[in-house]
N, C-alpha and C positions, 0 to 999 in steps of 0.2 A: 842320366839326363844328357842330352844332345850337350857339345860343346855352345859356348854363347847363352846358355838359356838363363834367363834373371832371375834373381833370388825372388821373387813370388813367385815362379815354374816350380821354382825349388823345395820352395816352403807348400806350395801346392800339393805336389807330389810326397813329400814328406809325411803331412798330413792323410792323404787318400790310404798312402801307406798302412799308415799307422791304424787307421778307422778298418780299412780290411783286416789287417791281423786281426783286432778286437773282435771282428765277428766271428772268427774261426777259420780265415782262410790260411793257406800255405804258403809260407814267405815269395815262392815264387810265381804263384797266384796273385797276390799281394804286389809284387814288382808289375805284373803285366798288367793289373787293372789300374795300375798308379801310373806305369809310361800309359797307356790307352787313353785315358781321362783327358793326360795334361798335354799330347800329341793332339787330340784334339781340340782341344780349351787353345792350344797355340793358330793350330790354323783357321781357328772359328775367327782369331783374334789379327788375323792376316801375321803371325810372327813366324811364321813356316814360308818355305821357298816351294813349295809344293801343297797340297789339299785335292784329297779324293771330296768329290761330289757329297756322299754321304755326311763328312763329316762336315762340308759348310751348311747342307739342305735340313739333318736331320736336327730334333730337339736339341737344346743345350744339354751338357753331361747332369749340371744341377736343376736344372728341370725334371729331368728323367728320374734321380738319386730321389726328389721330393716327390712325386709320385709313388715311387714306392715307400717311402719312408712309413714310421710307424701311425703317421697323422695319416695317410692317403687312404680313400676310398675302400682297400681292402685288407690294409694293415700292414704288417710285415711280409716277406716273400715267404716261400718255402725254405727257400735255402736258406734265411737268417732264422727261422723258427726252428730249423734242422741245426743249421751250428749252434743254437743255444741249447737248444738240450742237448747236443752231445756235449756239450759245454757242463751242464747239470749230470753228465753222466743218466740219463732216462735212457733205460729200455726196453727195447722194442720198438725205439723209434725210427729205424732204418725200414718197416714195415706199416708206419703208419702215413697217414694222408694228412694236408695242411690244417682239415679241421680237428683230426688227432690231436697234431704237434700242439694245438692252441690250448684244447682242453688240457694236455698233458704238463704244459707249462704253465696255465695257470692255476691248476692244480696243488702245484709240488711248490 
């Protein structure tokens, strides 16, 4: 975390953290999607001395996160349907498609 940044950045990032690991990401995956989030959660929030366009114009991070989420319109991603079964150990699942992954996991 940026020097100065407040222990909710902190606790934020911490958090985002921790919820990537959980799905299967790579600790360093896991860091870039947790600085990414809260870099922009900062400049959305004017705490940044700088802000690309994108990130003041586009959705909020938690907007975007709820959309996909397991309540949205089409459920889980690919990619969280893919890290839980590799998580369950299923496979063949590097060869299958999302509506695979869904049978496959609710399945097992």
């Amino acid at each position: 975390m940026p020097r100065g940044s407040s222990p909710k950045r902190e606790r934020q990032y911490e958090h985002i953290k921790e919820s990537a690991l959980e799905r299967g990401e790579s600790t360093d995956r896991a860091e870039e999607i947790a600085a990414r989030t809260v870099n922009k959660e900062r400049a959305r929030a004017g705490e940044s001395k700088t802000a690309s366009r994108q990130s003041l114009e586009d959705m909020s991070s938690s907007r975007r996160g709820g959309l996909r989420s397991h309540e949205g319109a089409q459920g889980p991603t690919y990619d969280q349907l893919y890290a839980e079964a590799q998580r369950r150990n299923i496979h063949g699942r590097s060869d299958m498609n999302k509506a695979e992954l869904k049978k496959a996991l609710g399945s097992s």
